[in-house]
C-alpha positions as CSV (number, residue, x, y, z in Angstrom):
1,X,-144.9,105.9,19.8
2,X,-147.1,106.6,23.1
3,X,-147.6,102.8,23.0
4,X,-144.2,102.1,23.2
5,X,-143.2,104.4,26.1
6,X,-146.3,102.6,28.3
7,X,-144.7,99.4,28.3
8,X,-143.2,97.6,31.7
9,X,-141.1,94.8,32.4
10,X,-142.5,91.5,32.0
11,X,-145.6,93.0,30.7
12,X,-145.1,91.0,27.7
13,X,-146.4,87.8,29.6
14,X,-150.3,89.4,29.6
15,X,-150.1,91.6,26.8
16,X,-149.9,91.5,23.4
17,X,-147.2,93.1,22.0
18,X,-147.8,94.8,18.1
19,X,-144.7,94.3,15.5
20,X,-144.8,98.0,15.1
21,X,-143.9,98.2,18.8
22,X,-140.8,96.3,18.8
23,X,-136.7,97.5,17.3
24,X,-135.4,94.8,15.2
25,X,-132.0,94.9,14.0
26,X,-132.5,95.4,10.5
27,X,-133.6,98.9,11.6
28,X,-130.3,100.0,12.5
29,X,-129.7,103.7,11.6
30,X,-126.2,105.1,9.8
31,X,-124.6,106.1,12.5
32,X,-125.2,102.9,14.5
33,X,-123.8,101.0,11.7
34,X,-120.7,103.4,11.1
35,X,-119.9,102.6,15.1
36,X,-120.4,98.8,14.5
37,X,-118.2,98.8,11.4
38,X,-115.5,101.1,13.4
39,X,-115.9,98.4,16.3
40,X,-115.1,95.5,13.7
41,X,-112.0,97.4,12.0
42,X,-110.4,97.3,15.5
43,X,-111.5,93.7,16.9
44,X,-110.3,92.5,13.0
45,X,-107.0,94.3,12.7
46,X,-106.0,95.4,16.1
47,X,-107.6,92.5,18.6
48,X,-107.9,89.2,17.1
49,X,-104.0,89.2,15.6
50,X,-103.1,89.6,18.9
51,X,-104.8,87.2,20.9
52,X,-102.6,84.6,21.8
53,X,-100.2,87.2,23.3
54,X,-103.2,88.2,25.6
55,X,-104.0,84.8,26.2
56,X,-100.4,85.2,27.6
57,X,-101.3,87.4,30.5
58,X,-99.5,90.0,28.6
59,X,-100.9,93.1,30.3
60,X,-99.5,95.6,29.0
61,X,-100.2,94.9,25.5
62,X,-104.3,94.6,27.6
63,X,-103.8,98.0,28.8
64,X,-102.8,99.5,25.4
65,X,-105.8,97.5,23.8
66,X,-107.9,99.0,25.9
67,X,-106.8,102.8,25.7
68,X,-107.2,102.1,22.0
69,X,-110.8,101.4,22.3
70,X,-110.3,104.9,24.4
71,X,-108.8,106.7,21.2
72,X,-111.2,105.7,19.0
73,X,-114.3,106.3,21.2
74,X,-115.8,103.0,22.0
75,X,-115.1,103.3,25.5
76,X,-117.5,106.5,25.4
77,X,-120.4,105.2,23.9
78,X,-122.4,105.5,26.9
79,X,-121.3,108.3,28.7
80,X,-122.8,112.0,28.7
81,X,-121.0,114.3,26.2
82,X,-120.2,116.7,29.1
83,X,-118.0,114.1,30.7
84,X,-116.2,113.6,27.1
85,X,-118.2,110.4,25.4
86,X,-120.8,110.5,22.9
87,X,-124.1,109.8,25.3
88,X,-125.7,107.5,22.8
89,X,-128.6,105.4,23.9
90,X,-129.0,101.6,25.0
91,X,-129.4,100.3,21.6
92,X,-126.5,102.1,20.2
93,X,-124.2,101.2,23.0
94,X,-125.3,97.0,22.3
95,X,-124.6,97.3,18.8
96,X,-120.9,98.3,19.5
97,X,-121.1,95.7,22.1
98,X,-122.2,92.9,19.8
99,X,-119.4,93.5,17.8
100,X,-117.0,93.4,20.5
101,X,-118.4,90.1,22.2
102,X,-116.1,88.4,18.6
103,X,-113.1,89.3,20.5
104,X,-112.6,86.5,22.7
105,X,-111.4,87.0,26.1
106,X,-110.7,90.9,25.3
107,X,-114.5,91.7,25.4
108,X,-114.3,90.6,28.8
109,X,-112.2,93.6,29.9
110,X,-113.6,96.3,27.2
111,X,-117.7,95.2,29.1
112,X,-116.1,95.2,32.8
113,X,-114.4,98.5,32.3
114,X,-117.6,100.2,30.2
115,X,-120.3,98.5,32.0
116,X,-119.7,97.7,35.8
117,X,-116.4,99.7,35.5
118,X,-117.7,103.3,34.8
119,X,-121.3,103.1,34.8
120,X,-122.3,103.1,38.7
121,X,-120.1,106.6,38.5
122,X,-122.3,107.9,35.3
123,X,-125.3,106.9,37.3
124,X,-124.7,107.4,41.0
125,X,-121.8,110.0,41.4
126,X,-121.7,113.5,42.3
127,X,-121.1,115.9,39.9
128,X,-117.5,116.4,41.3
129,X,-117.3,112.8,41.0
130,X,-118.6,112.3,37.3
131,X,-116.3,115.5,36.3
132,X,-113.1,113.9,38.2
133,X,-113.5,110.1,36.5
134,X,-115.7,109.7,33.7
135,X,-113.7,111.9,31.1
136,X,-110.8,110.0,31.7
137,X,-113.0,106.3,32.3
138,X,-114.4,107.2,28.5
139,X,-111.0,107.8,27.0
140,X,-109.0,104.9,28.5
141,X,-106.3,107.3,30.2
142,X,-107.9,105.3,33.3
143,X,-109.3,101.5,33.2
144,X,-111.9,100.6,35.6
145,X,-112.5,97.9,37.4
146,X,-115.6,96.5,39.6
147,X,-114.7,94.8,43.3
148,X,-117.8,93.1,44.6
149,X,-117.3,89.1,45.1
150,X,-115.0,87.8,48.5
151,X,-114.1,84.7,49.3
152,X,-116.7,83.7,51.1
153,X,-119.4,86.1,49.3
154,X,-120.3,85.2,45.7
155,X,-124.1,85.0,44.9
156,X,-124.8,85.9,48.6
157,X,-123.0,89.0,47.6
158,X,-124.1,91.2,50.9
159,X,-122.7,88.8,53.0
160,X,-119.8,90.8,52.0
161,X,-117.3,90.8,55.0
162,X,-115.0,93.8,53.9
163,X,-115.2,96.7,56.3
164,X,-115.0,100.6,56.1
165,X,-114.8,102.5,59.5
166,X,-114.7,106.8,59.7
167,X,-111.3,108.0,60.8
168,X,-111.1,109.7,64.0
169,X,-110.9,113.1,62.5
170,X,-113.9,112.1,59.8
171,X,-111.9,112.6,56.3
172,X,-111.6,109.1,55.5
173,X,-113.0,105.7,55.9
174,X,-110.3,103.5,56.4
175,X,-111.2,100.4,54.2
176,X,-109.9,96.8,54.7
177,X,-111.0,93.3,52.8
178,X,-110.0,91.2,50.3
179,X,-111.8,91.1,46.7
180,X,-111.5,88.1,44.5
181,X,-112.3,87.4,40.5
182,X,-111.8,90.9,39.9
183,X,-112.1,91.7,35.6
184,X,-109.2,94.4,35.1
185,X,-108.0,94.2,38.1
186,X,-104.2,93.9,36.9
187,X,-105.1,96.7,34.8
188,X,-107.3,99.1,36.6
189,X,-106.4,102.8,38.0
190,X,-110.0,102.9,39.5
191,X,-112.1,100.5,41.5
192,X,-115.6,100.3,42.5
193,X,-115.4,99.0,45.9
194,X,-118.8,97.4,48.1
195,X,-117.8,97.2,51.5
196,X,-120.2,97.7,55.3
197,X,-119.1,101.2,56.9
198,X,-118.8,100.3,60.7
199,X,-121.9,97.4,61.4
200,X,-124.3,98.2,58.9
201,X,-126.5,95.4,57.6
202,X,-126.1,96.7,53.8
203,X,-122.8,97.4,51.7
204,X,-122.1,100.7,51.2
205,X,-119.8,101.3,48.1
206,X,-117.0,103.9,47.3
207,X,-114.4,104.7,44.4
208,X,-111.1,103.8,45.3
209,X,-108.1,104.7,43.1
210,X,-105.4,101.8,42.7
211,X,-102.4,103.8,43.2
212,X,-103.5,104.7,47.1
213,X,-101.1,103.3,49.6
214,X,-102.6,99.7,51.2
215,X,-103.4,98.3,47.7
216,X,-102.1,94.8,46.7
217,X,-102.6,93.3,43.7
218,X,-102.7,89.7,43.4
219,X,-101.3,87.4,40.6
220,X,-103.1,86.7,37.8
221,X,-105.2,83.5,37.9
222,X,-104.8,80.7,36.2
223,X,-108.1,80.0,34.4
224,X,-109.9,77.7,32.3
225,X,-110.8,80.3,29.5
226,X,-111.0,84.3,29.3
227,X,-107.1,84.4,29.9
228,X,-106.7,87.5,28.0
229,X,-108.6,89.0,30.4
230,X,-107.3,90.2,33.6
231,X,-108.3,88.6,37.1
232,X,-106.8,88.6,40.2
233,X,-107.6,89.2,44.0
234,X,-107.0,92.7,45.6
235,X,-106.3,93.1,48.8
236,X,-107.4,97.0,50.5
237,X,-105.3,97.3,53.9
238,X,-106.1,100.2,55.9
239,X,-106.7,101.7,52.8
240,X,-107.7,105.2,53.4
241,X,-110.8,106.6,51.3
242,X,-112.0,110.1,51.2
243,X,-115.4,110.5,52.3
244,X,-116.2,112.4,49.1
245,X,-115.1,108.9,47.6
246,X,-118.3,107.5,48.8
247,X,-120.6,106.4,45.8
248,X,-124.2,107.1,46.5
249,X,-125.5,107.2,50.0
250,X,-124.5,104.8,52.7
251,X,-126.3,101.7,52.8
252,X,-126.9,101.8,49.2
253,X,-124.3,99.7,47.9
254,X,-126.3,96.2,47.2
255,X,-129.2,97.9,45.0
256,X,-126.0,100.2,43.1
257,X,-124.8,96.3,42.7
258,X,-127.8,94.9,41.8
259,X,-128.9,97.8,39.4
260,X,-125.7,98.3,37.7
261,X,-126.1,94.2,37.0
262,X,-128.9,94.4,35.5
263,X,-127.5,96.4,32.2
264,X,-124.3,94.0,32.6
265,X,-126.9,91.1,32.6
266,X,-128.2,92.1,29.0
267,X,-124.7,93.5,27.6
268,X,-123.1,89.8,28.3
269,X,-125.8,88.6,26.4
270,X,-125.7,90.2,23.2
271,X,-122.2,90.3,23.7
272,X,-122.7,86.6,23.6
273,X,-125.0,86.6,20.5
274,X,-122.2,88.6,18.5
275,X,-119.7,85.8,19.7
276,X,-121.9,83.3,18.4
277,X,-122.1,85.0,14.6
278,X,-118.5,84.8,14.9
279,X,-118.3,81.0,15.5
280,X,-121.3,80.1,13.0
281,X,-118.9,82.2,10.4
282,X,-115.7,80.1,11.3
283,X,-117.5,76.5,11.3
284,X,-119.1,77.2,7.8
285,X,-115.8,78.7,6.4
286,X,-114.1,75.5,7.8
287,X,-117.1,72.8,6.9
288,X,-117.1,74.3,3.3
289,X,-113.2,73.9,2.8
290,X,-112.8,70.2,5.0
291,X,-113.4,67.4,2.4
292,X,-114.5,63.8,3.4
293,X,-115.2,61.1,0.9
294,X,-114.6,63.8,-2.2
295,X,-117.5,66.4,-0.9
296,X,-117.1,69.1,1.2
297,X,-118.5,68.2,4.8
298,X,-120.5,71.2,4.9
299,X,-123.1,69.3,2.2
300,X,-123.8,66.5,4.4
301,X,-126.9,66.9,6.4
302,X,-125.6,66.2,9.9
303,X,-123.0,69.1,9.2
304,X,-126.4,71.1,7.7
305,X,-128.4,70.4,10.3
306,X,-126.1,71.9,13.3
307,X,-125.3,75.0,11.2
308,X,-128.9,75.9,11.1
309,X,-129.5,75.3,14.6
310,X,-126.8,77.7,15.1
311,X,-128.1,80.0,12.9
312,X,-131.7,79.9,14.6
313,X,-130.9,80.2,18.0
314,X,-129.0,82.9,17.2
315,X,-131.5,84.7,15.5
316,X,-133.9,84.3,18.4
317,X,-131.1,85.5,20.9
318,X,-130.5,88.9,18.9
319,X,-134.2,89.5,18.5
320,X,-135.1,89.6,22.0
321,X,-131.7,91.6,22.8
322,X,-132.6,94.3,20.8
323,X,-136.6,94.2,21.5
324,X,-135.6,95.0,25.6
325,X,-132.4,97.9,24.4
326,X,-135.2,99.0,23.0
327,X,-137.9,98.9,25.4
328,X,-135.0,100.4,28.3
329,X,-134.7,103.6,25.5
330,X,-138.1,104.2,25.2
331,X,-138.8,103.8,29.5
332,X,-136.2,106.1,30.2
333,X,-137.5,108.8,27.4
334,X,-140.5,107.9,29.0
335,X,-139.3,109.3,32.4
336,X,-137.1,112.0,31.4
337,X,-140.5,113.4,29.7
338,X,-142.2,113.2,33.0
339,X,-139.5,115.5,34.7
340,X,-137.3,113.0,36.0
341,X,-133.4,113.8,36.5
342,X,-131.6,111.7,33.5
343,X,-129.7,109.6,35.9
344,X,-132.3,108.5,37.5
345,X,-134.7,107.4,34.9
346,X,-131.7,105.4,33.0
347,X,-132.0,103.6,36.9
348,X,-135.2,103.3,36.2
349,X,-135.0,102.2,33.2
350,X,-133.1,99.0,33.9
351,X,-134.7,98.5,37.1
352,X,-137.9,97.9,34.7
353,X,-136.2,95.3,32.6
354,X,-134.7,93.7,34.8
355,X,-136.9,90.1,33.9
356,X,-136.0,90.9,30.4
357,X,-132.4,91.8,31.4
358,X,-132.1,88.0,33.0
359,X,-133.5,86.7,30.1
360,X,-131.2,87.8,27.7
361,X,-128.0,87.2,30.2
362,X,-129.4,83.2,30.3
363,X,-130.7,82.9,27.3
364,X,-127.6,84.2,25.0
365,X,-125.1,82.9,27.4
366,X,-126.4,79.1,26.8
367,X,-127.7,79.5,22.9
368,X,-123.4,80.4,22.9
369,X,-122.7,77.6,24.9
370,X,-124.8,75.3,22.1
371,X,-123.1,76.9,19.1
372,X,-119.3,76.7,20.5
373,X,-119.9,72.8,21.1
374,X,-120.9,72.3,18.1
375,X,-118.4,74.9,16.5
376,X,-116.0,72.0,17.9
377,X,-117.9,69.4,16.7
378,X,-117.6,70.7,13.2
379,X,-114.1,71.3,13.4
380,X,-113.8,67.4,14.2
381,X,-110.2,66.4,15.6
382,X,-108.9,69.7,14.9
383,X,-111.4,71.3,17.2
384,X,-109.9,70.3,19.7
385,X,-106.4,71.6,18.5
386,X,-105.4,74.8,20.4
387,X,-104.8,76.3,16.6
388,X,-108.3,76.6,16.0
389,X,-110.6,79.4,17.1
390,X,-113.7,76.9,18.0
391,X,-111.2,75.7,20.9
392,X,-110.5,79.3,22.3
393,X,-114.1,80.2,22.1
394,X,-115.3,76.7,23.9
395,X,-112.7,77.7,26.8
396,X,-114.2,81.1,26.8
397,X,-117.5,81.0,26.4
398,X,-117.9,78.6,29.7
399,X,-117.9,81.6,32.7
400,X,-120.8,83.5,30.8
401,X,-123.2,81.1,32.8
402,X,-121.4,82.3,35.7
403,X,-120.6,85.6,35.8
404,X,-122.9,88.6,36.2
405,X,-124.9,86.5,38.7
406,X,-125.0,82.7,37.7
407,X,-128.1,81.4,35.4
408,X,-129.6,79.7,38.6
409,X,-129.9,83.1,40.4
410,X,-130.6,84.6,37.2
411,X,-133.6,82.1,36.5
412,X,-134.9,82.7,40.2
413,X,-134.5,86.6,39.3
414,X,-136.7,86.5,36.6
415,X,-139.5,84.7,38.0
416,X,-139.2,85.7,41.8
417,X,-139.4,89.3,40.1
418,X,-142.8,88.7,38.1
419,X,-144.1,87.4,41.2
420,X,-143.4,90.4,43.3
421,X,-144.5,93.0,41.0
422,X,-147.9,90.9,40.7
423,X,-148.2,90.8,44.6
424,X,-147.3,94.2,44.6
425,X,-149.9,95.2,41.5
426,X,-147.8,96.9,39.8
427,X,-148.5,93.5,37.0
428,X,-151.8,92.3,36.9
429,X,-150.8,88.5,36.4
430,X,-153.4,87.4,38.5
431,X,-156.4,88.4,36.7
432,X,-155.0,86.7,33.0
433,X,-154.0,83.1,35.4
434,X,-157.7,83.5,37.0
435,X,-159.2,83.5,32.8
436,X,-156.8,80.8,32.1
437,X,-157.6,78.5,35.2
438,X,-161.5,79.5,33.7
439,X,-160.9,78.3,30.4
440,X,-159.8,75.1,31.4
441,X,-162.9,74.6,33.0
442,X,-164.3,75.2,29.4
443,X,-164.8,73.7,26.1
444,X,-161.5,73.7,23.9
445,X,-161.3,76.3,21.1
446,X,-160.2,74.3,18.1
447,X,-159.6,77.6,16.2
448,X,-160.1,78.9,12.7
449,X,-157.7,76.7,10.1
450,X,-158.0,79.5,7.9
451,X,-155.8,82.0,9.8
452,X,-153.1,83.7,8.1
453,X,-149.7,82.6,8.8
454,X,-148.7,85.1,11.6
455,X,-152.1,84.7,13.3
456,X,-151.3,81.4,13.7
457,X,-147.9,82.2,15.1
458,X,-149.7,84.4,17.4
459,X,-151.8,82.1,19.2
460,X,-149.3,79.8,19.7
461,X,-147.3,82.3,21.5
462,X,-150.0,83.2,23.0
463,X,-150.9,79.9,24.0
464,X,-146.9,79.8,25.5
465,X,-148.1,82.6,28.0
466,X,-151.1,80.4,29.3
467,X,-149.3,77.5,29.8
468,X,-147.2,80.1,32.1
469,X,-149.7,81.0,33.9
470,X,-151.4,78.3,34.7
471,X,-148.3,76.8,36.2
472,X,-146.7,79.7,38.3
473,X,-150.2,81.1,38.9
474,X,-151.2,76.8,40.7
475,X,-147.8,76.7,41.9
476,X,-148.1,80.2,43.8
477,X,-151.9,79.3,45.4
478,X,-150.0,75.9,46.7
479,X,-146.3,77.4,48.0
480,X,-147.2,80.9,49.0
481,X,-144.6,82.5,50.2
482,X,-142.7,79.0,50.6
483,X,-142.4,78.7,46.4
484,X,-139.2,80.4,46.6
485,X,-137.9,77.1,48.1
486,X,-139.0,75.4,45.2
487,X,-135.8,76.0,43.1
488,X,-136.7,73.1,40.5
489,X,-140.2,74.4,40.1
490,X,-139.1,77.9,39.5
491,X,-136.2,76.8,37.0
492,X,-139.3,75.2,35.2
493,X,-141.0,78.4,35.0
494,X,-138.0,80.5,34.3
495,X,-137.3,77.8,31.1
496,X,-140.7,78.7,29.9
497,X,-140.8,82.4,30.0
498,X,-137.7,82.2,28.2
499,X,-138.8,80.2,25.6
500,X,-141.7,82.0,25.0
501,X,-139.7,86.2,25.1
502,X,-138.0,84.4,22.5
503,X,-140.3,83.2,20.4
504,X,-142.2,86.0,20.4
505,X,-139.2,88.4,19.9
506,X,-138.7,86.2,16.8
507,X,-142.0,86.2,15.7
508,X,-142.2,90.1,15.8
509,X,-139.1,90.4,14.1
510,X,-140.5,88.1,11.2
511,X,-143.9,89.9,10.9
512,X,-141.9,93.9,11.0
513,X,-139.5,92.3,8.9
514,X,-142.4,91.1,6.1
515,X,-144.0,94.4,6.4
516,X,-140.5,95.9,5.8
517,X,-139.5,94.1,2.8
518,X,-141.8,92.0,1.8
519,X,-143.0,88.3,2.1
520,X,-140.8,87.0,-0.9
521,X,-137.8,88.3,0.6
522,X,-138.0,86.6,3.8
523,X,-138.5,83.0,3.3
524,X,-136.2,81.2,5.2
525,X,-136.9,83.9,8.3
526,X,-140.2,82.6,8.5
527,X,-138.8,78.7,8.4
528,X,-136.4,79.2,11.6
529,X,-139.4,80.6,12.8
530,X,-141.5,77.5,12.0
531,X,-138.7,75.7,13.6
532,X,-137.9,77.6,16.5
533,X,-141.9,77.5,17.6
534,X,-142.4,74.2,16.8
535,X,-139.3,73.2,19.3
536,X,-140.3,76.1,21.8
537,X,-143.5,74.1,22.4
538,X,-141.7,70.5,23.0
539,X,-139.8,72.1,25.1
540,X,-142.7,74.1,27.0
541,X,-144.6,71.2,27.3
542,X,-142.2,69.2,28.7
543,X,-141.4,72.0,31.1
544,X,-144.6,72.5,32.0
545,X,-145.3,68.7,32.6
546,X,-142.6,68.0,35.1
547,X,-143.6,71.7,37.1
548,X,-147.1,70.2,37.0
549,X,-146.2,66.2,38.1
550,X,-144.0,68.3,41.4
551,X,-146.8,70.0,43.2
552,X,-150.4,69.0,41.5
553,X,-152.8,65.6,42.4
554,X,-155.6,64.0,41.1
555,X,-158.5,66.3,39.1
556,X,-156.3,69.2,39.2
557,X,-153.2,67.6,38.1
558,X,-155.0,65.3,35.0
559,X,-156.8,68.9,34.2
560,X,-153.5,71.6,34.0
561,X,-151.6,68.5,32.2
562,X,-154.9,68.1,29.6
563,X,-154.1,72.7,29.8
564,X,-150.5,72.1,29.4
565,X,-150.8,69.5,25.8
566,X,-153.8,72.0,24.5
567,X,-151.6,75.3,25.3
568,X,-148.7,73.8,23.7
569,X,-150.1,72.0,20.4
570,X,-148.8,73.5,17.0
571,X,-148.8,72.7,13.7
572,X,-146.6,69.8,12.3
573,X,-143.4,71.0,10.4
574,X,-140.6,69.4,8.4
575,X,-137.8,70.5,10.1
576,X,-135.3,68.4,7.9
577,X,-136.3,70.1,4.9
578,X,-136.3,73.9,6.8
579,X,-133.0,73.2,8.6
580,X,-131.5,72.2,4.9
581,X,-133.0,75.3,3.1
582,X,-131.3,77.9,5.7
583,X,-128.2,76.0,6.2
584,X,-127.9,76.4,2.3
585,X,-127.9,80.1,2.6
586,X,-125.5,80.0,5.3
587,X,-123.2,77.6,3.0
588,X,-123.5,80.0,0.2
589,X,-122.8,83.2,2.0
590,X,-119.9,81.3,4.0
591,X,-120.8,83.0,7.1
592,X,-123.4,84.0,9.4
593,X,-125.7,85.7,6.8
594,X,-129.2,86.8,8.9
């Protein structure tokens, strides 16, 4: 366990990592599958049947749907047991989470008001301010809702222009702006507002309750998906704010932001990785019952082939969501054990994972993206039919790329932030790119053919992390402190370190799960592996090249490209005959069966 606890963000790039050390989802304990299957009853029987009234802007029926969730506890999940939830831990709160993410556009509101909607409270609030809001946050009496983006301030989010400026006689600040793309905002009773007090350079932010004279409301948008959800524009106009309303100290507003972000980041993307199991299980239910030609379309290999990708991707995306819940649980036990206040090391907590955090957010949000479009594809002509789930979830699934900070910040966040901490030495990335840029120079290890199958798997991934390094670690001597201005470059990167979290988190779930059960019972686990590494490093490769061809010359460019094809060179693998074996199963099972 001490291992565990020593662990930082975006360590896993220069250190192994040991099965033993990582959650998996099969590991899941009673009472975090009693919550899941209490989260499923009420998306099954109380959500989904309702949907296309939601999808209606029907807010009231949102509202009630939401103080449901309140009755039966999920809104809670998170919060302390003093303030009236159940103050279960990270992993906990993502499995109710996953479960909710197959609820369309209402999972929207249930992670706005649960995440960015009560958490910044939980975690910077006075105690007068966590004993007047969070009791009534956890049991849906209020709804929350988060204000942050303005017209004219969306990734730049400080650039905010709303203003909050001390009344004469110093009991309020008197708070003017307009907020746009707010989630609940038809529906909320509280909002978390960022706005600048007087001049200040940084947003401050404060809880505002919707009922205050100087609110208005917008109407709802009109949007492409999501339209269960509620969104509109709020306007605050002269809107007077207690100064015990302020949240956190003044100036502190962007890092609350960014911080409280980084646990939305991972949220959305196992939310996402539930939504997928959702739509693998309605294209194999429909592909199994559509006939063409006499035979069911879900024995034709095309069909088979798409299913399996589905199924894989998914796989890889719930490994690595769990492996960082985890890794946040054991940091913040970590901290709590040296004497820290609980608040704070949760803070901490997600502050350390915040590469991971990224990670998840962009890589969940486009394996979704993959598995909807082809959720249409399978559906055929009726995909496209406003009758069929596939054609909701395709609408919906589009503004996870955007919200929650859009995959292009998110894939400069993940990268920019292993850079810092390196230049900072709080990672030593520098010292494993120095041994790579050293091997190079040296004769090629062929390596033992006669490794067992996970060692192999090992030093592939392992492999993964060189090719990393050797890029970002030549691309940083070049750019200095200019690389940030290489977007494409750093995209590159961020594509790579994704592929290889994943691949790992797969490969560790694969080896705990053999040691678990046994290797005869995980046979087609260890093909989407085989698969999913044997892709990962055409994909790396090709990443790695075009990084390579945009800053190198000459010697040193013919050298890291000679690095890049050695660091990226696996083992063959029939991927038609893997991709038919697992899309069986999933044919079989008639739903997403992993």
């Amino acid at each position: 366990m001490e291992n565990k606890k020593t662990i930082k963000g975006g360590e896993f790039l220069i250190k192994e990592t040991s099965y033993e050390d990582v959650f998996i989802p099969e590991e899941f304990n009673e009472e975090q599958n009693m919550m899941a299957q209490t989260t499923s009853d009420f998306v099954e029987t109380q959500v989904l049947p309702k949907i296309d009234d939601l999808d209606k802007h029907d807010r009231n029926l949102l509202s009630k749907l939401v103080k449901d969730a309140g009755e039966l506890g999920l809104l809670g999940v998170s919060v302390p047991e003093e303030y009236g939830g159940f103050g279960q831990n990270t992993v906990t709160s993502m499995r109710v989470v996953e479960e909710i993410g197959k609820s369309f556009s209402y999972s929207v509101a249930f992670s706005a008001h649960t995440g960015i909607g009560t958490l910044p409270i939980l975690y910077y609030g006075t105690e007068e301010q966590k004993k007047k809001y969070l009791p009534k946050l956890a049991s849906g009496e209020w709804i929350g809702a988060y204000a942050l983006t303005e017209p004219e301030a969306g990734s730049d989010a400080n650039s905010g222009k709303s203003k909050a400026v001390l009344s004469d006689d110093g009991k309020y600040y008197i708070l003017n702006g307009v907020k746009m793309w707010i989630t609940n905002g038809g529906i909320a009773d509280v909002h978390i507002v960022y706005a600048k007090i007087e001049d200040d350079k940084n947003l401050s932010a404060f809880i505002v309750e919707a009922s205050w004279e100087g609110i208005t409301i917008g109407a709802e948008e009109e949007k492409m998906g999501i339209k269960g959800s509620s969104t509109v524009q709020i306007y605050y106009n002269n809107v007077k704010v207690p100064v015990e309303n302020l949240l956190g100290e003044r100036n502190d507003g962007f890092k609350i932001a960014l911080n409280i972000l980084n646990l939305g980041r991972l949220k959305l993307g196992v939310a996402t990785i539930g939504a997928a199991k959702g739509i693998i299980s309605y294209a194999v239910q429909y592909a199994n019952e559509r006939k063409q030609f006499k035979t069911p379309i879900a024995q034709f290999g095309a069909i088979k082939h798409k299913l399996a990708e589905m199924a894989i991707r998914t796989f890889a995306g719930e490994s690595l969501g769990y492996r960082v819940s985890q890794n946040i649980d054991d940091a913040i036990e970590g901290y709590i054990a040296e004497g820290m206040d609980k608040g704070k090391a949760a803070l901490e907590g997600l502050r350390q994972f915040a590469i991971e955090a990224s990670i998840a957010k962009v890589l969940d949000s486009e394996i979704l993206d993959y598995i909807v479009d082809e959720g249409v594809q399978i559906y055929g002509g009726m995909g496209y039919s406003a009758e069929t789930p596939v054609e909701r979830a395709y609408r919906d699934s589009r503004i996870n790329r955007i919200f929650e900070g859009t995959n292009e910040i998110n894939r400069m966040v993940m990268v920019g932030e292993l850079l810092k901490r390196a230049f900072k030495g709080e990672l030593d990335v520098l010292g494993p790119a120095k041994a790579v840029g050293e091997e190079l120079m040296g004769i090629p290890d062929f390596g033992d053919t006669t490794q067992d199958y996970f060692e192999l798997k090992k030093k592939a991934v392992k492999n993964f992390k060189k090719a990393i390094l050797m890029v970002a670690g030549a691309a940083a001597q070049k750019y200095q402190d200019k690389l940030q201005d290489e977007q494409e470059l750093l995209f590159a990167a961020a594509d790579m370190l994704m592929l290889t979290y994943a691949a790992e988190s797969f490969m560790l779930r694969v080896e705990k799960l053999e040691h678990m059960k046994g290797a005869d019972k995980i046979e087609l686990q260890k093909l989407m592996l085989d698969v999913y590494i044997y892709d990962a490093a055409a994909a790396i490769k090709k990443f790695g090249d075009d990084a390579i061809n945009s800053f190198a010359e000459g010697n040193e460019k013919m050298g890291m490209l000679t690095g890049m094809k050695r660091f990226t060179k696996v083992d063959g693998v029939n991927v038609i005959a893997a991709r038919r074996k697992i899309a069986d199963k999933i044919i079989e099972e008639n739903k997403y069966p992993f």
